[in-house]
Kinemage of the C-alpha trace (Angstrom):
@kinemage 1
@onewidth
@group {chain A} dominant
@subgroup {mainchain}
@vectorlist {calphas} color= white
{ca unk a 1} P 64.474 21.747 32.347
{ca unk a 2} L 63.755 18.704 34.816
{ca unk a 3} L 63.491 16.537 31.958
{ca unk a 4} L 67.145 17.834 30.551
{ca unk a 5} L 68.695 17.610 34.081
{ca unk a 6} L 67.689 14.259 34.852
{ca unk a 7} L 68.722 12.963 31.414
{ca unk a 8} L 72.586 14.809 31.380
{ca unk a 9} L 72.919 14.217 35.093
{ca unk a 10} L 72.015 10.417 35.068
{ca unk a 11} L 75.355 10.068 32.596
{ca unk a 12} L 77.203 12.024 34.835
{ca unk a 13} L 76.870 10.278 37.602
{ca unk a 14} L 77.603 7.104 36.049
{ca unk a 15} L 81.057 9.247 34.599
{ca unk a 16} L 81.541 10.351 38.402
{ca unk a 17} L 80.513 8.515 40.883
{ca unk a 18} L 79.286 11.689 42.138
{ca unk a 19} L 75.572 11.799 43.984
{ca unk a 20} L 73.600 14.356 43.248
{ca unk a 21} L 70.031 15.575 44.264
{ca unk a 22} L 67.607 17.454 41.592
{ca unk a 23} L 65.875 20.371 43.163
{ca unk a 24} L 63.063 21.789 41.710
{ca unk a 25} L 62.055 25.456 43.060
{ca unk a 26} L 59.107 25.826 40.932
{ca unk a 27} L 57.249 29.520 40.354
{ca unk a 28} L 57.633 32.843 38.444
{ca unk a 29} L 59.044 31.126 35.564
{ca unk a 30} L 61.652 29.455 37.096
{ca unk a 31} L 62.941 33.203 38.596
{ca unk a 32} L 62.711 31.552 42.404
{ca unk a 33} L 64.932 28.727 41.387
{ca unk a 34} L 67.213 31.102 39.939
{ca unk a 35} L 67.188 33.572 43.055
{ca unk a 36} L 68.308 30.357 44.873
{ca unk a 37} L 71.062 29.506 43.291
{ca unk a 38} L 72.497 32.834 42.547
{ca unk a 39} L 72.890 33.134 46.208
{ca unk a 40} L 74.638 29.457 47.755
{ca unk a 41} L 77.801 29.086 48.365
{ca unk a 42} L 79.983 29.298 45.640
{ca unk a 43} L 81.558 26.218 46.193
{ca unk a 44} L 80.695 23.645 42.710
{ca unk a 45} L 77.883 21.947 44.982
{ca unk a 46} L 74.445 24.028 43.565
{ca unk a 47} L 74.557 23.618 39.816
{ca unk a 48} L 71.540 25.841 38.233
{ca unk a 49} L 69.459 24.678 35.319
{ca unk a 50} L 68.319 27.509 33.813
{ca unk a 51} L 66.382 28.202 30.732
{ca unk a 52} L 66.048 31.163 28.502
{ca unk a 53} L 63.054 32.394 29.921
{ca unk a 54} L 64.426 33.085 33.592
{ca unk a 55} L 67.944 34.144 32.786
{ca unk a 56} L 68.177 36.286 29.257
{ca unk a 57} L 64.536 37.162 29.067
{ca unk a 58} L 64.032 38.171 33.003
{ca unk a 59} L 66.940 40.172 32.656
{ca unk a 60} L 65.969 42.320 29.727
{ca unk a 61} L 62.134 42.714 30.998
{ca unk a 62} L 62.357 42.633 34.901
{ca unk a 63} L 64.474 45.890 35.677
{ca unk a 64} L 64.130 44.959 39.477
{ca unk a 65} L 65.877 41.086 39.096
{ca unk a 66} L 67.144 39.536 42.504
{ca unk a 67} L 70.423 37.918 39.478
{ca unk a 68} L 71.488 38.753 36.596
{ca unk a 69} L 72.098 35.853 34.352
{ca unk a 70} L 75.917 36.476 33.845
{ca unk a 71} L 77.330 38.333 36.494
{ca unk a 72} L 75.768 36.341 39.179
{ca unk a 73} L 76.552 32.950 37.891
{ca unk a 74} L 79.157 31.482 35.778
{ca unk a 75} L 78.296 30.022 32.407
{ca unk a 76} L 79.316 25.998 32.108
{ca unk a 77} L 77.585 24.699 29.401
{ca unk a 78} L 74.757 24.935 26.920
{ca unk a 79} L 72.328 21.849 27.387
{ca unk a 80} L 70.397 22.284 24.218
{ca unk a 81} L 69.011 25.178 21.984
{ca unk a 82} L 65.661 24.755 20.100
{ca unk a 83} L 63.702 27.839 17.547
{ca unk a 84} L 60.226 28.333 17.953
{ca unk a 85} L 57.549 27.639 15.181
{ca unk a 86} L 54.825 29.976 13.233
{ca unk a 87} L 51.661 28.169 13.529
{ca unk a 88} L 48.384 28.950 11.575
{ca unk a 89} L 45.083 27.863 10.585
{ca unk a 90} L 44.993 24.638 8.744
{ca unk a 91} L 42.768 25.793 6.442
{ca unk a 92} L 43.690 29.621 6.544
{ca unk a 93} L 44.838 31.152 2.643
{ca unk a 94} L 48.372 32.259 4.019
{ca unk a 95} L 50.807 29.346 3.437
{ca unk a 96} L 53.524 31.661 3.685
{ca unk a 97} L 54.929 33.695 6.124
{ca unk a 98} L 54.994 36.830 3.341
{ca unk a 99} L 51.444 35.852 2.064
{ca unk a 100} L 50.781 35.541 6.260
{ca unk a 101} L 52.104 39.572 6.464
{ca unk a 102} L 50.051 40.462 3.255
{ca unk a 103} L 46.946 39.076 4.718
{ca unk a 104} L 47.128 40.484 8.323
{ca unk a 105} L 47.932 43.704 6.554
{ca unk a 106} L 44.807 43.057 4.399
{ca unk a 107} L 42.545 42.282 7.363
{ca unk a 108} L 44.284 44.251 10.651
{ca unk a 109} L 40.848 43.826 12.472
{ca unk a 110} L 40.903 40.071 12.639
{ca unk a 111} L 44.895 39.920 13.082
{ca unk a 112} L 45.969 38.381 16.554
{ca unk a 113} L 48.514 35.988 18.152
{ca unk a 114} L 48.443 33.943 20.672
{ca unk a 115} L 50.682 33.696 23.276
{ca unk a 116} L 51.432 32.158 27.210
{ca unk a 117} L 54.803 33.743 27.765
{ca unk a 118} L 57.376 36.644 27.117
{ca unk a 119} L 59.499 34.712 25.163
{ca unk a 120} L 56.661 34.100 22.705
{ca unk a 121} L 55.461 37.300 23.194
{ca unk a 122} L 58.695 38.855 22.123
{ca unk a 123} L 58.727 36.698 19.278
{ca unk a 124} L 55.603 37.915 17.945
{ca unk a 125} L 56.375 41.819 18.239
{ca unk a 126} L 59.782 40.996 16.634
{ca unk a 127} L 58.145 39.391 13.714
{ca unk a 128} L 55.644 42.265 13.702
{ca unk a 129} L 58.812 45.014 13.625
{ca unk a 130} L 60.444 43.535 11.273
{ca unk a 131} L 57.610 43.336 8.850
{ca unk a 132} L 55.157 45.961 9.256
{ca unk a 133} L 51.797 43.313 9.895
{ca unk a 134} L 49.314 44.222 12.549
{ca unk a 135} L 48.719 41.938 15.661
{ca unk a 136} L 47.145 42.299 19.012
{ca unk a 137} L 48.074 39.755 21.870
{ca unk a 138} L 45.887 37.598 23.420
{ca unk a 139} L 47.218 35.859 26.305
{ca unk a 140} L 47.163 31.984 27.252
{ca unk a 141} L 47.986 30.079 30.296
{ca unk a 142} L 50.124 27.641 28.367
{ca unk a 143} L 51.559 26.625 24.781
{ca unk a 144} L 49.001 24.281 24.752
{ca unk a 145} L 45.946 26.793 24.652
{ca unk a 146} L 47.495 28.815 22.733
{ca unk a 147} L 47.941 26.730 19.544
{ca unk a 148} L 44.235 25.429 20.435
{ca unk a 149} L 43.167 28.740 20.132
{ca unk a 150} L 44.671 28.905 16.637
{ca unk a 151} L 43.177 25.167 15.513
{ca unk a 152} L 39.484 26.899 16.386
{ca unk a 153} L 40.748 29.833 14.520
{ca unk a 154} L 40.205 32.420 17.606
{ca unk a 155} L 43.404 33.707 17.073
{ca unk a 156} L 45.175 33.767 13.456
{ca unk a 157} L 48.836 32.827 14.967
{ca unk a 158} L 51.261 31.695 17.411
{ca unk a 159} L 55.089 31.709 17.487
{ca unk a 160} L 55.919 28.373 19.874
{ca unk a 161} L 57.491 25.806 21.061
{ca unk a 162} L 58.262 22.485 18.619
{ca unk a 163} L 56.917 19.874 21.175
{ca unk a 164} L 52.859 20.902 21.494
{ca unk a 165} L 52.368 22.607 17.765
{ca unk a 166} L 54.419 19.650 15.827
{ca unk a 167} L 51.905 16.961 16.517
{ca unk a 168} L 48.813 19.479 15.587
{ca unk a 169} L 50.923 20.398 12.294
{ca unk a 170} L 51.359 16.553 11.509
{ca unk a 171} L 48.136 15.633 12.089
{ca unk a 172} L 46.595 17.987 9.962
{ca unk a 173} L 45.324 20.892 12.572
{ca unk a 174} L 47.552 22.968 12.153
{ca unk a 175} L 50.286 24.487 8.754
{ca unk a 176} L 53.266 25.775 9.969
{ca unk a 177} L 54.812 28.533 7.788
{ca unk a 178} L 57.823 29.110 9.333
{ca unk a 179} L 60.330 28.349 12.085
{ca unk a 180} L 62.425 31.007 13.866
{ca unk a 181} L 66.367 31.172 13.077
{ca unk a 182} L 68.258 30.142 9.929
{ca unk a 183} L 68.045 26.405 9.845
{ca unk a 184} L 65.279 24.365 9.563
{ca unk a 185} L 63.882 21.824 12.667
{ca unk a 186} L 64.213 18.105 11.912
{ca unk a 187} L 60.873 17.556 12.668
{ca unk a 188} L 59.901 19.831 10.347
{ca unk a 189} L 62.034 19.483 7.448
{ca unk a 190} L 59.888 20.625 4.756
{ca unk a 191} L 59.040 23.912 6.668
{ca unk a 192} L 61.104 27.084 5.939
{ca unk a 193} L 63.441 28.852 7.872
{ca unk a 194} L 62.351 32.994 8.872
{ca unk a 195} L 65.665 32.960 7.184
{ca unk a 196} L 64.794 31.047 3.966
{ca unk a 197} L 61.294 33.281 3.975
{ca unk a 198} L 62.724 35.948 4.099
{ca unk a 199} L 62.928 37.495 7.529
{ca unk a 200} L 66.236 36.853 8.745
{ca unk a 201} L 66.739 38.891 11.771
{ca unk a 202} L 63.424 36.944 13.464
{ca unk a 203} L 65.854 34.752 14.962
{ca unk a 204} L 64.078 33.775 18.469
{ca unk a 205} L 65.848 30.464 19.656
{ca unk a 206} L 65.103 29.174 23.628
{ca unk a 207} L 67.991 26.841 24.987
{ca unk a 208} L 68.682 25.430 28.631
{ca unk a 209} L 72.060 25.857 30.218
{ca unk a 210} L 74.069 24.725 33.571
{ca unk a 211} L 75.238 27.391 35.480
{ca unk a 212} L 76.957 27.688 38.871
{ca unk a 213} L 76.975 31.025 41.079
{ca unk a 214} L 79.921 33.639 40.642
{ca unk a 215} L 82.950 33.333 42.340
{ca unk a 216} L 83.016 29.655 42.101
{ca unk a 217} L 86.778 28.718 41.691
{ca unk a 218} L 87.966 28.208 38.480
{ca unk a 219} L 89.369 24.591 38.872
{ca unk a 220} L 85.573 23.330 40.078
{ca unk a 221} L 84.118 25.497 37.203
{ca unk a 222} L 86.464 23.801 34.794
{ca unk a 223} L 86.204 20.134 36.236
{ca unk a 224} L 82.493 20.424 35.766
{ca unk a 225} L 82.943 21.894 32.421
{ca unk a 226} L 84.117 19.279 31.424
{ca unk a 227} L 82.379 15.957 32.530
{ca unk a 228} L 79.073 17.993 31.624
{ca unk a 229} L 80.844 17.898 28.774
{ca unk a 230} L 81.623 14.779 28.358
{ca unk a 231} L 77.838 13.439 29.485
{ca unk a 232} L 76.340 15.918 26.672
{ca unk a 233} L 78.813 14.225 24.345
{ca unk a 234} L 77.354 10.620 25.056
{ca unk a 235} L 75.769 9.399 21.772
{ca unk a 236} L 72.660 8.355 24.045
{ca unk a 237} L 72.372 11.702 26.142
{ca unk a 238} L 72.280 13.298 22.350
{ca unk a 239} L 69.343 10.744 20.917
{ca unk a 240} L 67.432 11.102 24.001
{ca unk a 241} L 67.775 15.090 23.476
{ca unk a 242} L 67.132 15.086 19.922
{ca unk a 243} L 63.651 12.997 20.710
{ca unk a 244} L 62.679 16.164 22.690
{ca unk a 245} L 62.649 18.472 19.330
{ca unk a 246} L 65.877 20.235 20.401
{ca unk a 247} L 69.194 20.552 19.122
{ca unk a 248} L 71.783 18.763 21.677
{ca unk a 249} L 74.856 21.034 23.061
{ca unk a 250} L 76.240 24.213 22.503
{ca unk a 251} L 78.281 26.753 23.718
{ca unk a 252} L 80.386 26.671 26.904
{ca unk a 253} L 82.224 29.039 28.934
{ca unk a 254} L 82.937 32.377 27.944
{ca unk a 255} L 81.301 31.537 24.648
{ca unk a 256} L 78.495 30.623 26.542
{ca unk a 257} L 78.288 33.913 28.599
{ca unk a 258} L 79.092 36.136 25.209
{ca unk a 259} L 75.849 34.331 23.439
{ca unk a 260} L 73.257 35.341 26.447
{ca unk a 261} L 74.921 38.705 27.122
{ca unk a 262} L 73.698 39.285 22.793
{ca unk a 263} L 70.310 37.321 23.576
{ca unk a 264} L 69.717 39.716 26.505
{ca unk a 265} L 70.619 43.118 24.535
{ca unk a 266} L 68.027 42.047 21.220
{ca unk a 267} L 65.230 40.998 23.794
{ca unk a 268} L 65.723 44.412 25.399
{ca unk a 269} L 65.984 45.940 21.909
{ca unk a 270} L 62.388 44.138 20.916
{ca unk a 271} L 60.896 45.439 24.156
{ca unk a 272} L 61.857 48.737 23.719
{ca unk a 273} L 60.927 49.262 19.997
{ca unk a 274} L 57.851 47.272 20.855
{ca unk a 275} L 56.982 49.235 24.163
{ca unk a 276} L 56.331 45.779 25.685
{ca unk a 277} L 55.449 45.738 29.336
{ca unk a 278} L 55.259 42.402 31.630
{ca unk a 279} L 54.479 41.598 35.372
């Protein structure tokens, strides 16, 4: 998130001529942060950055949130949207995510994920539901350990993010069998879609938005609507994104606001069917 606000905000400054000051309220997965700027002024002078993680995903597992990700702030625009990526053994049999299912199914006491945070958590139990395989979590501090742990074959998966598995997949530590959604990643070309494999509806995509807190008057949301915009839209801003294994823009506005109020009702959907509990 720092790196994607420093990168859209430099360009829109130079657009501007506005100065502005990044902020970054680090802790409980960006939830503080949040908190923050749910409750300033609503006056177009606290812009949130705010990630899947601390807006749709808090929402749907923490029942006691200080925000909720669309009635206390105002959508503006999508920053970037990335899926996630099923990681196995290098040398492990399964080079599909079917053959993956058949063998977990085939082996339940030796079937685990890793994972190092709800969203990949969620990820996991959705690919579980929607195919039947056995997998018990084992929790990691970051991404990082976690696709470790599946290099030295302690656990047989992860579902995670592109920028620590890709290098491990193209240097030969890792195969991955699959990436979340319906399109395939760039930097992964030759990997499947869950669509393309078969599993459609395991369709876990993160993404990083600006946001400013309710009530903020429609002519300030609007003018910063659109010279976000317009920054997003800069052929550099785009490149620079891409680099980062993410796909550049999205949604704005209401559109914005309709796609997390659906992300938040499947994640509570998966944590209900899954019987998930976090802290």
């Amino acid at each position: 998130n720092d790196l994607f606000a420093r990168l859209v905000v430099q360009k829109f400054q130079q657009n501007t001529g506005a100065t502005t000051v990044i902020d970054n309220k680090v802790g409980a997965g960006g939830r503080i942060a949040a908190d923050f700027a749910a409750h300033q002024p609503a006056d177009g002078y606290t812009v949130l950055v705010g990630a899947t993680g601390q807006m749709a995903i808090a929402a749907a597992i923490f029942p006691n949130l200080n925000y909720h990700p669309t009635k206390s702030f105002i959508a503006l625009n999508m920053i970037a949207s990335f899926p996630l990526v099923l990681v196995v053994p290098a040398g492990h049999p399964a080079k599909t995510v079917k053959e993956l299912v058949a063998w977990a199914k085939a082996n339940p006491e030796k079937s685990n994920y890793g994972t190092s945070s709800p969203a990949f958590t969620i990820a996991s139990e959705l690919l579980k539901l929607k195919t039947g395989m056995p997998a018990v979590a084992i929790p990691y501090k970051s991404s990082n350990e976690s696709n470790l742990s599946v290099v030295s074959n302690q656990t047989l998966f992860t579902i995670t993010d592109g920028p620590p598995a890709i290098p491990l997949v193209t240097g030969g530590k890792l195969r991955a069998i699959a990436v979340t959604g319906s399109e395939r990643s760039p930097e992964l070309p030759s990997v499947p879609s869950m669509a393309e494999a078969g599993y459609p509806e395991v369709d876990s995509k993160l993404w990083s938005g600006f946001f400013v807190p309710a009530g903020t008057p429609d002519a300030i949301v609007g003018k910063l609507t659109t010279e976000l915009g317009k920054a997003l839209a800069d052929a550099g801003v785009r490149e620079s994104l891409a680099k980062m294994a993410v796909k550049p823009g999205g949604p704005t506005g209401d559109a914005f606001k309709k796609y997390i109020d659906a992300d938040i009702k499947s994640y509570v959907d998966v944590v209900r069917a899954a019987k998930l509990t976090f802290q």
